[in-house]
C-alpha positions, 0 to 999 in steps of 0.5 A: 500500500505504502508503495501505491501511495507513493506512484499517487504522489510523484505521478499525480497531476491536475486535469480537466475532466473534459480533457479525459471523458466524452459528455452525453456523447450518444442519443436517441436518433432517427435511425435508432433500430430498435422499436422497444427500449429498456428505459433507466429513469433516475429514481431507478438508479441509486449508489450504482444499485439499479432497479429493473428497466422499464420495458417500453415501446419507443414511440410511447417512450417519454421525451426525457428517454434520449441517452444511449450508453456504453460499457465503462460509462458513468451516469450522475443525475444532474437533479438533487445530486444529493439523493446520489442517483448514480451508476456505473455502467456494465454491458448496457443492451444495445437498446438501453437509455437512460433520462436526460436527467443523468450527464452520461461519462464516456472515458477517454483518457482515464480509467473507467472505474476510477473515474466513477470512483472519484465522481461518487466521493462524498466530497464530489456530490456535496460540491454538484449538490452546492452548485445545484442549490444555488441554481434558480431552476425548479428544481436544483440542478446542475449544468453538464457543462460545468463537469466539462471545467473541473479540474481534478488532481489524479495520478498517471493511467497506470496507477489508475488501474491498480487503484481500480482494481481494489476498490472494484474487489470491494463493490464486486463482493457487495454486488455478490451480497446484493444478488445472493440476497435478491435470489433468497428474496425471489424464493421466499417470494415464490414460496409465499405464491404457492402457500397462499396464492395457489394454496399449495401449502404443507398437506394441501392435500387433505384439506378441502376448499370452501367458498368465501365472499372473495372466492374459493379458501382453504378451510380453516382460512378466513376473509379478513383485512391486512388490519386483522394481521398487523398493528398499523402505525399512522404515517410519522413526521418531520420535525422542524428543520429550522430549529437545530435542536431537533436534529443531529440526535441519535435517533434514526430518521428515515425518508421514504426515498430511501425505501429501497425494498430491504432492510433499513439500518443507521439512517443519514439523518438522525433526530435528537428525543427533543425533535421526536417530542415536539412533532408527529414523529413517532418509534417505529419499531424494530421489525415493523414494515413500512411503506411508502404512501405519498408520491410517485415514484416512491409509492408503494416501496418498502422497508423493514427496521433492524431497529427502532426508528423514526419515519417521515409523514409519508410512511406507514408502519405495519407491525406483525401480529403474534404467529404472523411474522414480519416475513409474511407481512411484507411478502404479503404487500410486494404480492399487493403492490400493484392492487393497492398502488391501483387504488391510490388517487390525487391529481399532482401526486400518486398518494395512497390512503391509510385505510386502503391499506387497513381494510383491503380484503384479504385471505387469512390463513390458519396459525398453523400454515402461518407458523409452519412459513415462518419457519420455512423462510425465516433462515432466509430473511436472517440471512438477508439482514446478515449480508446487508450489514456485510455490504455496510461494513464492506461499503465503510472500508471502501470508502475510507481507502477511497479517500486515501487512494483518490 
């Protein structure tokens, strides 16, 4: 390391980020072959996790889908960089585009993921977040162009590559945990469609169906609301952000933009007891499920709490019943999802009502069917939790060599 550290030193000089990439090089024109794209909007990417592309046909595409990408690129949003919607790119389709919220980096002269490392410091998106804010946009917001200006120190090519090579040992064992936990998330989900969709549970067999006012039931089950199986915590709150007091504390507080379908931990933002007193906020519970219910795009995502937190007025919590367990509570809303983002309504903004998710109808199993699921995929969510807090851990140590290699 020590020999790394002096290559960065004697071999360190001070480039213009024009110099050394191509911005937004590629775009959508008149001869672009493909009819269907796979679209990447900017709430769909953030800290290089991506969501699944939406699947569109070109000419129901929206406008903002223009940016076409290649092996090596590096996406930013240039709204909000605070909220680090960032990417780098591996493999793209050939159909793939991306918002022209993001400024697409095509490397020229410097190594690929060493420029991607040294753009998504903190200290980068603190200074596009700085510059964005003082922009009289509606929205903060950066101009590509002044990418284009930067002056960044950075060492010679070679160096480049064997600082690339360490941090990327980092993010390809964290991307290994995020798709070890994607896969055990997608068989408990599969296993939860058998039990309770197509009623395939444990000695099936033997047990007759019988009719119910939402269809046929196993017998045993009952029709009930997502009320009858979970204690439902009214949507939190948002403590003053002009009294300081309130804020800088050591209680977690979550906004509903960093439901990302998993398990929440430290939040960035945490609240003193202070804040907590003097607004709606209020403990969500370790365990508890939450959902956002206010705006597009966040509606609908949730998150689990590994411990007690607080949550903005956008959420709802939902605390499993005894025998239920939160396993079953959120596999039971990703099943819902869609039905109840159906149901929400608003002209500026998709909201979803508290009593929509109280008193939707559902089929009620037996305790113990419901016992017998807890235990069959409970391994897999503790499993889950393990490796998350592994990608943290994994993440810290990045960053910290991050800031002496960079």
């Amino acid at each position: 390391m020590s020999k790394l550290l002096e290559q960065i030193n004697n071999t360190r000089l001070i480039k213009k980020l024009g110099d050394l990439v191509l911005i937004n090089q590629s775009t959508i024109t008149s001869k672009f072959p493909y009819k269907e794209i796979e679209y990447i909007d900017t709430a769909s990417v953030t800290r290089n996790h991506f969501d699944r592309p939406q699947i569109l046909n070109i000419d129901k595409a929206p406008s903002r889908a223009k940016r076409l990408l290649k092996d090596g690129d590096t996406i930013l949003s240039t709204v909000r960089p605070s909220l680090c919607h960032y990417g780098f790119i591996k493999n793209p389709k050939p159909n793939t585009v991306v918002s022209t919220g993001f400024v697409v980096l095509t490397p020229k002269n410097i190594d690929p993921f060493y420029l991607y490392s040294y753009l998504t410091q903190d200290s980068i998106t603190n200074t596009l977040s700085s510059i964005a804010e003082a922009t009289t946009t509606t929205f903060p917001a950066f101009r590509p162009e002044f990418l284009s200006g930067m002056e960044i120190e950075i060492p010679d090519l070679p160096t480049q590559k064997k600082i690339a090579e360490i941090l990327s040992a980092y993010d390809a064992k964290i991307e290994n945990n995020n798709k070890i936990i994607k896969n055990l998330e997608a068989t408990a989900q599969t296993i939860f469609n058998e039990w309770f969709v197509k009623f395939r549970f444990p000695g099936y067999k033997k047990v007759k169906m019988v009719e119910s006012e939402i269809g046929e039931i196993p017998e045993g089950w009952e029709v009930g609301k997502i009320v009858d199986l979970t204690t439902i915590m009214n949507s939190g709150g948002t403590p003053s952000t002009i009294n300081k007091d309130y804020y800088s504390g050591n209680i977690s507080w979550f906004s509903t933009k960093e439901l990302q379908d998993s398990f929440l931990f430290d939040s960035e933002k945490k609240i003193t007891k202070e804040g907590l007193n003097n607004s709606s906020a209020k403990i969500f519970l370790e365990k508890t499920v939450v959902m956002a219910i206010y705006a597009a795009p966040t509606v609908g995502r949730l998150g689990i709490l590994s411990k007690d937190s607080c949550f903005n007025q956008a959420a709802v919590g939902l605390v499993a019943k005894e025998n239920v367990g939160y396993e079953f509570v959120y596999l039971l809303l990703k099943f819902l999802r869609n039905d109840l983002n159906n149901m929400a309504n608003g002209a500026a903004q998709q909201n979803l009502n508290v009593g929509i998710v109280k008193n939707y109808k559902i089929k009620i199993p037996s305790n113990s069917v419901l016992e017998k699921f807890k235990a069959v995929v409970s391994p897999s969510f503790i499993l889950m939790l393990s490796l998350q807090k592994e990608n943290i851990s994994l993440k810290q140590s990045r960053d910290q060599l991050l800031a002496k290699l960079v």
